[in-house]
C-alpha positions, 0 to 999 in steps of 0.5 A: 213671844208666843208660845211655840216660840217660846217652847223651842227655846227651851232647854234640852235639859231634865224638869218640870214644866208649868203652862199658867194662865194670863193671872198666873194660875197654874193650869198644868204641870208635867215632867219631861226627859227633854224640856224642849222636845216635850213641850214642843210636841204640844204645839203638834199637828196630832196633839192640837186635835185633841181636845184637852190639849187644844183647850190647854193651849187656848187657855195658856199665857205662859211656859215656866220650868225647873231644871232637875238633874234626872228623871226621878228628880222631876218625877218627885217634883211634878207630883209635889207641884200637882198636890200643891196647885191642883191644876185643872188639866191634870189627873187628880186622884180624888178618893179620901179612903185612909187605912187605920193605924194602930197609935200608943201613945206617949205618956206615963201609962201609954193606951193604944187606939185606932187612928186614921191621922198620923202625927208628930206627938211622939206616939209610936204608930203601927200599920197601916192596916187593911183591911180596916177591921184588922185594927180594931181587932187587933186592939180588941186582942190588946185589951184582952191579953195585955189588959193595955186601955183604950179610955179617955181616963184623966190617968193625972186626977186620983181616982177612987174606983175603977170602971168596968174594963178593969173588972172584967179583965180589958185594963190594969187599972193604972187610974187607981193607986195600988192596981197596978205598978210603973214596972208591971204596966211598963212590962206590958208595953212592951209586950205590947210593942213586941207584938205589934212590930212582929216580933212574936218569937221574942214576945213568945219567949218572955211569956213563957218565962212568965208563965213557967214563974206562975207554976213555980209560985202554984199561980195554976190560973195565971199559968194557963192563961199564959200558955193559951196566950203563947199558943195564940202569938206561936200560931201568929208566928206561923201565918206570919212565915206562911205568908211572907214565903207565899209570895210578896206584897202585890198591888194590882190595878186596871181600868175601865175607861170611856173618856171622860168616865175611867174606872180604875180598880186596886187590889191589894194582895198580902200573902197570896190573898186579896185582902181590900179593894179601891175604887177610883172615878173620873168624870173629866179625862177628855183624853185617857193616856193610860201610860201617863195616866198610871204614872201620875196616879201610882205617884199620888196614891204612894205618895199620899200614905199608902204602903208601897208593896214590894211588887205593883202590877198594871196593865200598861208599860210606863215610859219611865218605869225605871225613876218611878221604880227607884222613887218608890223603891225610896219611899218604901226602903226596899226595891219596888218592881212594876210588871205588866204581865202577860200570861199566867196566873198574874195575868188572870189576875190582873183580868179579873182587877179590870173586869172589876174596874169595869162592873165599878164604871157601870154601877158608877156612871150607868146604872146609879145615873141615867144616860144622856140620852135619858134625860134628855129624852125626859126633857123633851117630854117634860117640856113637849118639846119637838126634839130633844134639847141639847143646850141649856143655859141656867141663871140666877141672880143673887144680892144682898137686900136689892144692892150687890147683884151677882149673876151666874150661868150654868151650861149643860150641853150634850148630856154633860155639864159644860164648866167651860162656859160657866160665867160670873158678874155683876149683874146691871141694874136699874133704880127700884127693879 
């Protein structure tokens, strides 16, 4: 059975289709209201001529499935099966970018440090932050107002004299017995705590009865540093208002696409102000399909630890805007919409992300990297050639020490590299060559 008949076969039914190989590796995975009708569009006339689809086919052996009970099913599935597979016809979010958290760890004496991993050490993490330096301020902050370390200390061996954090105020000294106590630096923790999760009008409250103790017992100096302390977390109260009534936390993406180059641009906004940028690079989308392509690519970066923001704007509609919305409404604990704007300042907005996605893909495939034309033109004068080459066929053989040869190829052909006609083998060989 081929695999158009195959295709009609299938069930009318939500899920996630997979087309393998003949060694059973998987080549694409995609998702579908209607299994049959989806795959069946494959084997279409229009669909053939493309060259992705095409080549799809030609590698293809088989079709499998998996039934889901709804579109947001499948839609949660095909990302899982994407990360897990890495097939080569699908789009693959390649950035390594992580946004730093803030980790207290979990011990007798907790110390609070600037973490890129998150894992199930019983710490408590707070962020992510962005952009990056916040983290490392707000650490900074830590250590000058709650004397909570950063050090690497064995807090377990007796120590005889503290170091210089200690002596200039950034520590408590819990590595010395009789610097501080259990209940002082637990006390401070919890301050700690209060202030990290926001909660600056309860912190700010318990620091004002500490310091209205200090001037009771004629403590002036520690009074002061008190009050300016409360000032610093009132006025972080404040900003913290000015924001969340300055409108919600907003991606915007565009992109700037010449397939197979495609820039994409993310702008992150939080309380009205752009506060980071991403960029992301393809050098391999035969076709760009922008609405299946933003699809897939909101699912992977949401999905791979970035907060997702109460309101994502991009610049074309999604067929299945409604599971994606309830997805990641899930993920994020709150209701997620997804705009297209068409006018006003969100659309300024939205032309200035792709006018950004556009400078990227210049400096990227552009100005940093020379045109086909370039180098094959360079070519041509390297070799006094007649005219520019537009094929060129590299081999080289390995072995270990005259025995084992391996012989490889590499096709670079109309400006690119041409990875479909790579090839791999044993290289023959005769006695004494």
């Amino acid at each position: 059975m081929d695999l158009r008949d195959k295709a009609a076969q299938l069930p009318t039914q939500p899920g996630v289709y997979l087309y393998k190989d003949a060694a059973g590796k998987v080549l694409y995975v995609g998702k579908a209201k209607n299994l049959r009708n989806r795959v069946r569009s494959y084997f279409s006339e229009d669909k053939l001529a493309e060259r992705k689809t095409s080549s799809l086919i030609a590698h293809a052996a088989t079709i499998d499935y998996i039934l889901l009970d709804n579109e947001k099913e499948a839609l949660a599935l095909e990302n899982n099966l994407i990360k897990q597979y890495q097939p080569r016809f699908n789009v693959l979010l390649r950035d390594d970018k992580t946004y730093p958290y803030i980790k207290l760890t979990n011990e007798a004496f907790p110390r609070v440090y600037v973490t890129r991993r998150l894992r199930k050490d019983g710490a408590h993490y707070f962020g992510p932050y962005f952009p990056g330096n916040l983290a490392h301020r707000l650490v900074r902050f830590i250590h000058r107002h709650f004397q909570i370390p950063s050090c690497k200390v064995d807090f377990s061996r007796t120590h005889t004299h503290p170091c210089l954090e200690f002596h200039i105020h950034r520590c408590l000294g819990p590595c010395v017995a009789g610097l501080t106590t259990p209940e002082i630096y637990t006390a401070r923790v919890k301050m700690v705590r209060q202030f990290l999760d926001g909660r600056h009008r309860e912190l700010a409250g318990e620091l004002r009865a500490q310091m209205e103790q200090a001037a009771e017992e004629m403590a002036f100096e520690r009074a002061a540093a008190l009050r300016d302390l409360i000032h610093t977390v009132e006025e972080m109260e404040q900003k913290q208002k000015m924001a969340s009534t300055s409108g919600d936390d907003t991606d915007i993406y565009s992109f700037h696409a010449e397939p197979p180059l495609v820039a994409v641009n993310l702008f992150h906004l939080r309380g009205a102000r752009i506060v980071d940028r991403r960029e992301f690079f393809w050098e391999d989308l035969e076709e760009f399909e922008p609405a299946s392509f933003f699809t897939t690519l909101l699912m992977q970066v949401y999905s791979s630890g970035q907060p997702v923001p109460a309101v994502i704007h991009i610049p074309v509609e999604l067929e299945d805007q409604d599971a994606l919305e309830e997805l990641l409404a899930e993920r994020r604990g709150r209701k997620v919409e997804i705009h297209t704007p068409q006018r006003g300042q969100k659309k300024a907005l939205l032309a200035l992300v792709g006018s950004n996605a556009r400078h990227s893909f210049e400096q990227r495939f552009r100005v940093l990297k020379p045109t086909s034309a370039a180098i094959a033109g360079a070519l041509q004068d390297a070799l006094a050639l007649d005219e520019a080459p537009r094929r060129i066929e590299c081999f080289d053989i390995s072995h270990l020490q005259g025995t084992d040869q391996v012989a490889s190829m590499v096709v670079w052909e109309n400006g690119r590299m041409k990875k479909a006609d790579y090839q791999i083998g044993r290289a023959p060989c005769r006695e004494g060559r």
